[in-house]
N, C-alpha and C positions, 0 to 999 in steps of 0.2 A: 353207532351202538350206544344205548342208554346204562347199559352194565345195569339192567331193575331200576332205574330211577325215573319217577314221575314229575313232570312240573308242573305245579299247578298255582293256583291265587284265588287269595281273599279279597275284591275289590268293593271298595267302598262307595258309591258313588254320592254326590250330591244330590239331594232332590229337591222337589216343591211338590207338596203335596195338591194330589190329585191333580197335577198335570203330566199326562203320561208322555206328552211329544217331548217335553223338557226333558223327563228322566229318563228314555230311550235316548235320546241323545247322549245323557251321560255313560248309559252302560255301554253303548255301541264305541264308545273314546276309549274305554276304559280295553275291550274285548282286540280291539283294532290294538292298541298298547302290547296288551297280552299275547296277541297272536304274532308282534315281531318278536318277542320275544324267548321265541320257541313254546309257549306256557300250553299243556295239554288239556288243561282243564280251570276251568272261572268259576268261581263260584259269588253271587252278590246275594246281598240281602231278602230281607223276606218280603215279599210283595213290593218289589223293589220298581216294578212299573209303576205302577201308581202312588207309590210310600206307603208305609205303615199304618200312620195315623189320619187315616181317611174318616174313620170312625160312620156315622149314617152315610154317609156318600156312597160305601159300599150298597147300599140298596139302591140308587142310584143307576138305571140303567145308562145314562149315557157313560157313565165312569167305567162301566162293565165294557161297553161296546170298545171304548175307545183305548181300553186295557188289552181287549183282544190285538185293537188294528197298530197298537203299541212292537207289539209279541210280530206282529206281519212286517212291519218296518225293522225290523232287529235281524230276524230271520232273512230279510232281501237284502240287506247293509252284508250279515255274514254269510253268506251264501256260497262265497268262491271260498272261505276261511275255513282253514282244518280244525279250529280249538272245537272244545265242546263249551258252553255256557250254560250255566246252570243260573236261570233268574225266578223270581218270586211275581204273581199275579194271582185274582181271584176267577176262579170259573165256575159258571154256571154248567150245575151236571144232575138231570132227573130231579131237578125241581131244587135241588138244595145249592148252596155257595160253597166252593171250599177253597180254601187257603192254598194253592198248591206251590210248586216249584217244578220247571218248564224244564227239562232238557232238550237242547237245539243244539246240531249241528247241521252245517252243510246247505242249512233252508228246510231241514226238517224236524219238527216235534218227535222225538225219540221216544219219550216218555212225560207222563204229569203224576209227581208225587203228591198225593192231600197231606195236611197236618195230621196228624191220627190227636194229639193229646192239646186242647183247645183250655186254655186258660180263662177263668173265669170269675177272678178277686181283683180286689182294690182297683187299680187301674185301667185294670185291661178287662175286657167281656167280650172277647170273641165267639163267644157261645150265642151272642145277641146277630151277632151278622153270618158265622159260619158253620160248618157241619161238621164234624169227625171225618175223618176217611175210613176210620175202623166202622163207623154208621152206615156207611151206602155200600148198595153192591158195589164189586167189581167190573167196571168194561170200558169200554169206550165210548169218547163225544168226540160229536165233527167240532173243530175249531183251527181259526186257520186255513178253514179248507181241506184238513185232515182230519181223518179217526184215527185219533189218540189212544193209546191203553191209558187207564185212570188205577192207580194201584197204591198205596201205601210200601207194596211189597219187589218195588221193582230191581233189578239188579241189572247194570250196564256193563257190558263186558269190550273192553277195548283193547287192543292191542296188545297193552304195556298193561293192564292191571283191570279190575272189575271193581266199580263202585256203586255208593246206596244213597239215601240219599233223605234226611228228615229235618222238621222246622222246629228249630226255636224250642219250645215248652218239651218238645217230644224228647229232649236230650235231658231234662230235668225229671223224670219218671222214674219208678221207680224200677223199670224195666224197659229201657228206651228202644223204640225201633231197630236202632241203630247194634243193638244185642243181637239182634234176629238175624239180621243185616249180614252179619259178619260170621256170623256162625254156618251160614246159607255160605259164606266165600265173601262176602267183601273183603276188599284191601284198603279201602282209603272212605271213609264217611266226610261228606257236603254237608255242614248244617247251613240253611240260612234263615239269619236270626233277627230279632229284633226285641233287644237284651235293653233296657231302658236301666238308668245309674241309680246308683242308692248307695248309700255309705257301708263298704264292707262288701257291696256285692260282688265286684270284680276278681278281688282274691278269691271269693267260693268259687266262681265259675272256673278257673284258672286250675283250681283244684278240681272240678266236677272235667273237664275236659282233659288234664291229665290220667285222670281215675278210669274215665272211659274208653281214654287211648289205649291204656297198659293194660284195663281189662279184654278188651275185645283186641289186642294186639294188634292194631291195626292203624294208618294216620287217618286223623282227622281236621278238617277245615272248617273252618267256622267265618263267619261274617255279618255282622249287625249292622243294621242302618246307623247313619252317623246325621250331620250336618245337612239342616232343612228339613226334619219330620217335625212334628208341628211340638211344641214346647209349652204344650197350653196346662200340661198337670206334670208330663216328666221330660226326661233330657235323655238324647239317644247319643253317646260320646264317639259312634264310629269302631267296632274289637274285631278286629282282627287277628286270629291263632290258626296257626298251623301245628298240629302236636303229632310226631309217630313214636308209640309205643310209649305213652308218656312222657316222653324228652320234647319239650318244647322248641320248636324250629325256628317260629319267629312271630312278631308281634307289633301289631301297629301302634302309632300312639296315638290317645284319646284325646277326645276338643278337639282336632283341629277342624278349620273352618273348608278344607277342600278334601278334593276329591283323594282317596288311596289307593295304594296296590299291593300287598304284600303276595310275596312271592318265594317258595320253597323245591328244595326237590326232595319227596320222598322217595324212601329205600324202601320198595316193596320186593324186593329180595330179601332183603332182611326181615321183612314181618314174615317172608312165608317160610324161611327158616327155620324163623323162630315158633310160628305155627305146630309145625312138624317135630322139633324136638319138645315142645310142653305137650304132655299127653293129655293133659286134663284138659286141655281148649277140645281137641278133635274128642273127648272121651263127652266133653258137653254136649257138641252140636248132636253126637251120635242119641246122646238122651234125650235131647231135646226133640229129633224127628222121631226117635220110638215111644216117646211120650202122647205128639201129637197125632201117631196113627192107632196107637192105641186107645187115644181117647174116641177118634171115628171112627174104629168099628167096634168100639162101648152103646155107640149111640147111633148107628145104622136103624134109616128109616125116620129118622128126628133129624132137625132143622141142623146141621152138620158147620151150615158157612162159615160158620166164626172160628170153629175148629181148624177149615180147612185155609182161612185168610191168615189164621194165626202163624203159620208153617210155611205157607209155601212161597217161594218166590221165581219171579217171574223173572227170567234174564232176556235183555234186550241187547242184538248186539252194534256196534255202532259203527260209524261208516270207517271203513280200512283207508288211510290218508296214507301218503308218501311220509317216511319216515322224516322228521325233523333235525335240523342240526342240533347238537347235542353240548352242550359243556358245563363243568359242575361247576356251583356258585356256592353251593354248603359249605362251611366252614370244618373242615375234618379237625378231628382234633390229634394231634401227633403223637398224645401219651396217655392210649383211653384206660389204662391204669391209675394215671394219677391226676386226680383232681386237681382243681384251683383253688386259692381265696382258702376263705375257713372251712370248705368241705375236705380239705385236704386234712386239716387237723385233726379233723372228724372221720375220717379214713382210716389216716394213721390208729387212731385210738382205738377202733372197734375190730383193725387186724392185729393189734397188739394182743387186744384182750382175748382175742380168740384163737390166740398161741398160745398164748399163758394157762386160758385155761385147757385146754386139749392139753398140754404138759402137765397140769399140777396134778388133773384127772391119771395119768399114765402114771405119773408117782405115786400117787393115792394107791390106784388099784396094786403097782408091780409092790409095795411094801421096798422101793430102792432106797437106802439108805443115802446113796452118790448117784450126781447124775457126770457124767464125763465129756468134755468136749473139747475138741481138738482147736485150738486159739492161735491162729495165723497172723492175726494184724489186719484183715483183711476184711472185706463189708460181711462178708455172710456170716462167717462165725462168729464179730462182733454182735449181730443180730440174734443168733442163738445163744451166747452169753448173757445179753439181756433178757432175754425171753427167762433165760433159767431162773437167771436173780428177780424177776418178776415173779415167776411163779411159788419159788421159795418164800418169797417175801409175802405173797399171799396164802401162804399154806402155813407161815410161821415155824419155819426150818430155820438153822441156823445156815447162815450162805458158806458156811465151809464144807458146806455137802457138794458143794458145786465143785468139781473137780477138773480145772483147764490145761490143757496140758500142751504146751509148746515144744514143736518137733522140729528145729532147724535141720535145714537139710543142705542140699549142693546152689541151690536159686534163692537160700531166706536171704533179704537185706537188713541192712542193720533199722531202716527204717520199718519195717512190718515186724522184727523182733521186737524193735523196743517197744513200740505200740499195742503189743500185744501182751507183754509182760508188765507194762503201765498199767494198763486198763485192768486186767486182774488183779494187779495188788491194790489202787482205788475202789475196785470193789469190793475187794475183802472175800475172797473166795481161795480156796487151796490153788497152791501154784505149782505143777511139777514141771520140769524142761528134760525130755528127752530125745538127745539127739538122733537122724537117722542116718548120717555119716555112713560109721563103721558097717551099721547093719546094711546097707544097702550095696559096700564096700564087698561085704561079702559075698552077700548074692547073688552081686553082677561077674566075682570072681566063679562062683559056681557053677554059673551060666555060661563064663566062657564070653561073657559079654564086653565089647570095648568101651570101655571111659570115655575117650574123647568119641563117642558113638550118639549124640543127644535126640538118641527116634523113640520112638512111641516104649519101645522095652525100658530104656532109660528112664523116662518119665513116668510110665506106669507104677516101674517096679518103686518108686520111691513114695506113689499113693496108698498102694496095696502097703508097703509096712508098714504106714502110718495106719492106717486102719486095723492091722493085724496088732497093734499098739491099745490104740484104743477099745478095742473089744477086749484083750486080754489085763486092761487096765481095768476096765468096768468087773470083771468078773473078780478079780482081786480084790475088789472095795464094792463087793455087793451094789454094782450099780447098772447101770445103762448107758447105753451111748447116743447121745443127743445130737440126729444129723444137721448139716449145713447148708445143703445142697438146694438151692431154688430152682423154682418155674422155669427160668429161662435157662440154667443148663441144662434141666430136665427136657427141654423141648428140643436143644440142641446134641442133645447127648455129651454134653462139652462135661464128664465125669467118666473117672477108672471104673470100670465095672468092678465090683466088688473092692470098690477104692472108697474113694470119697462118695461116691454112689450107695453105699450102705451104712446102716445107722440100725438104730432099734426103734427111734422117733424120729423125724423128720420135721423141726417146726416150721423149717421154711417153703415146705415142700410144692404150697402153693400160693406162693410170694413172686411175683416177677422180679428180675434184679434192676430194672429202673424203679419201681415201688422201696426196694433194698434200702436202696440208698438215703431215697427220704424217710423210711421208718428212724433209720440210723441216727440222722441230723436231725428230726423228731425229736427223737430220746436225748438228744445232746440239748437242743436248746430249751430241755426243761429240767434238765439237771441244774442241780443248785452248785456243787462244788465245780469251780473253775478248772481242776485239774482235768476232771474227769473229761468236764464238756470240750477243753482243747483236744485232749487224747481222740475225743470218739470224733470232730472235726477232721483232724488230720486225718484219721482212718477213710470217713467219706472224701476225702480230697486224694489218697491214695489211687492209682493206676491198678487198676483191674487186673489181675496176676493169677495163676496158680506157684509161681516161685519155684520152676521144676528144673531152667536152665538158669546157668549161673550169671552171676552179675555182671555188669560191662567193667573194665578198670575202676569208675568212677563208686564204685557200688550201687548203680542205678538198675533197676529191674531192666530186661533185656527182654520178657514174655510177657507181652501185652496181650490178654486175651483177643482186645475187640481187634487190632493187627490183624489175628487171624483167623477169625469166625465173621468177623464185621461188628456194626455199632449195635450195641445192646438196646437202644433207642427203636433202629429199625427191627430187628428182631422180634420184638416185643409186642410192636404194630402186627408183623405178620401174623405172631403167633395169636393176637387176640382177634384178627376177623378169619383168622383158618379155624381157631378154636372153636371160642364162641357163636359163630354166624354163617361158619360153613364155605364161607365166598369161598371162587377158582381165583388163579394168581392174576387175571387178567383184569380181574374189579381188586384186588387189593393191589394191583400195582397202582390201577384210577386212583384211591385212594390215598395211596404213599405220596404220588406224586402231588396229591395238592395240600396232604398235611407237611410234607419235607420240602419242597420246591425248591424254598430257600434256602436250604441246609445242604440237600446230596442233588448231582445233577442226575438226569435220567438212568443213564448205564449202570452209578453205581446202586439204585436203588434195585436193577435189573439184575446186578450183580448176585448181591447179596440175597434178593430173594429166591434165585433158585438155591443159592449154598443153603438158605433155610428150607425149602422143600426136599432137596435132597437129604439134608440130616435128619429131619425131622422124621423122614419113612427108616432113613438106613438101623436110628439108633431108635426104636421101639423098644428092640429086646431090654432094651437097658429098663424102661418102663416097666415095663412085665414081669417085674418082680421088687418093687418099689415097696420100703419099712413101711410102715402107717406114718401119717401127718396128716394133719388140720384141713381141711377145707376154706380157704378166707373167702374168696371172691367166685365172680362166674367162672370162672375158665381152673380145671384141675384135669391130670393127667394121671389120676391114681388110676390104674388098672382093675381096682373093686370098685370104681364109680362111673365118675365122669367119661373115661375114654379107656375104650376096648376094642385097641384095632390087632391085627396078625402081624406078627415081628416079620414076615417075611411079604407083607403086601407092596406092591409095583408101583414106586411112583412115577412110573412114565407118563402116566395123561399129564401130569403137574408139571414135569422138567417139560416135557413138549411143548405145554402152554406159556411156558416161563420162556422158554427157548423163542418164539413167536412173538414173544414181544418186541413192539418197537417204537 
């Protein structure tokens, strides 16, 4: 089982121009490579039989003929081979040349794409040797010993995904093929190219083939002639890109003097996903086909074809092979929340600011004189206390409007009191400390509840009066109450309902708590005063707590969250390809397992991810009635937006599948 993923390549071959037995030799090495290597699809260069830079030899019929019996050699070498090969040759069709690109499998011609967008400045004049394919009717030529369909518009549908397929110049338009392409259902675009160097050009393209992935959400392959096209005015360096949905997969390197192969597996699970949840993709193609039928019967009775080449595509389906063995080679990334390198700083900064301001706005509009928040010691209300002092600071409030209010209870240590009473009086913010001992003392006495009893009533009831604390604090001082609560207990339901689960703002509300953490150390190592930045260190080095059961002898925390929910790490994974990308537990466990391999062994990745499936359905309700907060990233669980599911929906198909795992 592939779990959606495609493998496919960019192979570069060596050539010599205008010896076709030479450069079939090469792509037949290259295809024989690719086919052990499981790879479902190859894609090489443009006119990649014969080379690029043939220049008049293309008029040349022996170059023609021997381009064909090139394409007859390739096809009888792959014959007994499952891959599909996608190579570049010139054919003769109704009197005209055109640039195409051969799909072969199995010993047969599938299909022939022409170039549709023919260059015709400074170096190149293809215009001088070749035709359009938007220029010539549509049909078929015997070559081969086959009749071919000849289309611009062709669409190949295999097994595991459906692709398209255009050359070089056509991906530079200002309306490429490859638009049409994918709106009609491609999943993955074939360019092959023959991209010549100039200073500067490489990053544009790099850009242009991002730009086109993320538009058309779709992957794409790309492959340029390299090494041996002829060098007599430019230089062909060999680019190979693999790009899905604009995140580049991977990439050859330029110069070198042999042959290449880059090699990818796309996730066309995930483009059609993601397909499905942008409306505006399906809301285009929809315009796009009532566009082009409107425009045909505007003009019923008049010369119609251009109309109707412009729209339609032709799906070819391709031969049904024995399933391949399967294993991913992608490099997952274990924490698709937090970046690397200096994109992370650049993370950081642009979720900060878009706390800050969602909060100064909510102060603006409420006319709150105080904003109130409950100050634990602990990462999340660290984070909402800076967000406040941020916001203040840009609203030009005095920060004693900021009102933190520390509620030691029956589990605080002395290490998250004093941490928390540091850090507010370095910031200069109102400090009040009220304890919930007695009151919680009494409660339990009214209840009828046992002290040495530590289950969910004990713990609960010690959230809910901290809460009942803070709202009646906020009202006393004309304020509001600033929640704490992030993404990942939101996901896990790991909050009191009507505990620490309500607020009047939520700034964290769609923060993950691995993200938490590095906003935290963020903020610290750009603080200038040393007091401050040791205080907000230790916090992030602090063990993950709600502080609900009491300390061991030692005063060391005794309630580890991740103990007993599991690692906030793995969670987080789950929560962002269930969230965002929809996958069942059986591709994000593929997943888990090759981003943590090293970290957690099988079971316990098995483990924990049905505990996240199960929480994830049982604690809905708690969602379903969520204060307002910020939207940072892709993935939010606000119940006016992003995610609107039924607090009482079945997660049985998920625990079954999780249960099946092995």
């Amino acid at each position: 089982m592939n779990h959606g993923f495609v493998k496919v390549a960019s192979a570069i071959p060596s050539v010599k121009v205008a010896d076709c037995q030479y450069n079939v030799q090469q792509i037949e090495s290259l295809v024989i490579q690719a086919e052990g290597k499981g790879i479902e699809i190859i894609c090489l260069p443009e006119l990649s039989i014969t080379a690029y830079s043939c220049g008049d030899l293309f008029g040349q019929q022996l170059l023609l003929d021997e381009a064909e019996m090139g394409l007859i050699n390739l096809m009888n070498t792959t014959r007994s081979l499952n891959i599909i090969s996608i190579v570049g040759l010139p054919v003769p069709y109704r009197g005209a040349l055109l640039n195409c690109a051969a799909v072969i499998q199995r010993g047969k011609i599938l299909g022939l794409v022409p170039k549709t967008f023919l260059p015709n400045y400074k170096e190149f004049y293809e215009k001088r040797w070749f035709q359009s394919g938007a220029d010539i009717p549509e049909g078929t030529v015997l070559i081969c010993g086959q009749q071919v369909k000849v289309s611009p518009r062709l669409l190949f549908n295999t097994p595991s995904c459906v692709f398209g397929v255009e050359l070089c110049e056509d991906l530079w338009a200002p309306v490429p093929p490859s638009s049409t392409l994918t709106l009609a259902g491609a999943d993955i675009i074939f360019n092959l190219s023959a991209d010549s160097d100039a200073v500067g050009k490489y990053t544009y393209l790099q850009s242009l083939l991002a730009q086109q992935s993320a538009r058309c959400i779709c992957g794409y392959v790309f492959s340029s002639c390299g090494f041996g096209e002829s060098t007599q005015d430019v230089v062909f360096s060999g680019k190979g890109l693999i790009y899905e949905n604009g995140t580049l997969l991977a990439e050859t390197k330029r110069h070198l003097y042999t042959e290449q192969m880059l090699e990818a597996e796309i996730d066309v699970d995930r483009l059609r996903s993601e397909r499905r949840m942008n409306t505006t993709f399906a809301a285009c193609a929809t315009q796009f086909h009532n566009l082009t039928i409107s425009q045909f019967n505007n003009f019923k009775g008049q010369d119609n074809s251009q109309i109707v080449k412009s729209s339609n595509c032709q799906i070819i389906d391709t031969e049904r092979v024995p399933a391949r063995p399967f294993s991913l080679t992608r490099i997952i990334d274990p924490h698709p929340f937090v970046p690397t390198g200096s994109r992370l700083d650049d993370r950081c900064q642009e979720i900060f600011d878009i706390q800050t301001e969602g909060l100064a706005k909510r102060i603006q509009h409420t006319g709150a004189e105080t904003v109130v928040v409950g100050i634990s010691g602990g990462l999340d209300s660290t984070l909402a206390l800076l967000v406040c002092v941020s916001a203040f600071d840009r609203l030009g409030k005095n920060r004693r409007g900021i009102v933190g209010i520390t509620m030691p209870g029956f589990g605080t240590t002395d290490r998250t009191y004093t941490n928390a009473v540091n850090l507010m009086k370095l910031l200069g913010i109102t400090i009040r400390e009220i304890s919930i001992k007695e009151a919680c003392l009494q409660h339990f006495a009214d209840l009828g509840h046992d002290l040495d009893k530590h289950d969910v009533t004990y713990e609960n009831g010690q959230a809910r009066e901290r809460t009942q604390i803070l709202m009646d604090a906020a009202n006393q001082m004309n304020g509001f109450v600033v929640g704490t609560g992030d993404l990942s207990e939101l996901a896990l339901g790991w909050a009191t309902y009507n505990g620490d689960h309500m607020s009047m703002y939520g700034v964290n509300a769609s923060v993950p708590k691995t993200l938490v953490r590095h906003l935290v150390n963020w903020v610290a190592e750009r603080t200038k005063d040393e007091s401050t930045r040791q205080t907000l260190l230790d916090i992030v080095d602090t063990p993950i707590s709600p502080e609900l059961i009491p300390a061991d002898e030692q005063g060391n925390i005794t309630q580890k969250t991740e103990d007993l929910v599991g690692p906030y790490e793995l969670h987080d994974f789950f929560l962002y390809y269930l969230l965002r990308w929809g996958f069942r537990p059986a591709k994000i466990y593929l997943l888990a397992r090759q981003a943590f391999g090293q970290t957690y062994d099988d079971a316990t990745i098995r483990k924990w991810l049905r505990t996240f499936c199960r929480r994830f359905f049982a604690q809905q309700y708690k969602r379903s009635c969520l204060p307002d907060g910020p939207k940072v990233g892709s993935c939010s669980l606000s119940p006016r937006g992003d995610w609107r599911m039924p607090s009482d929906a079945s997660a049985n198909l998920w625990l079954k599948e999780c249960d099946e795992l092995g």
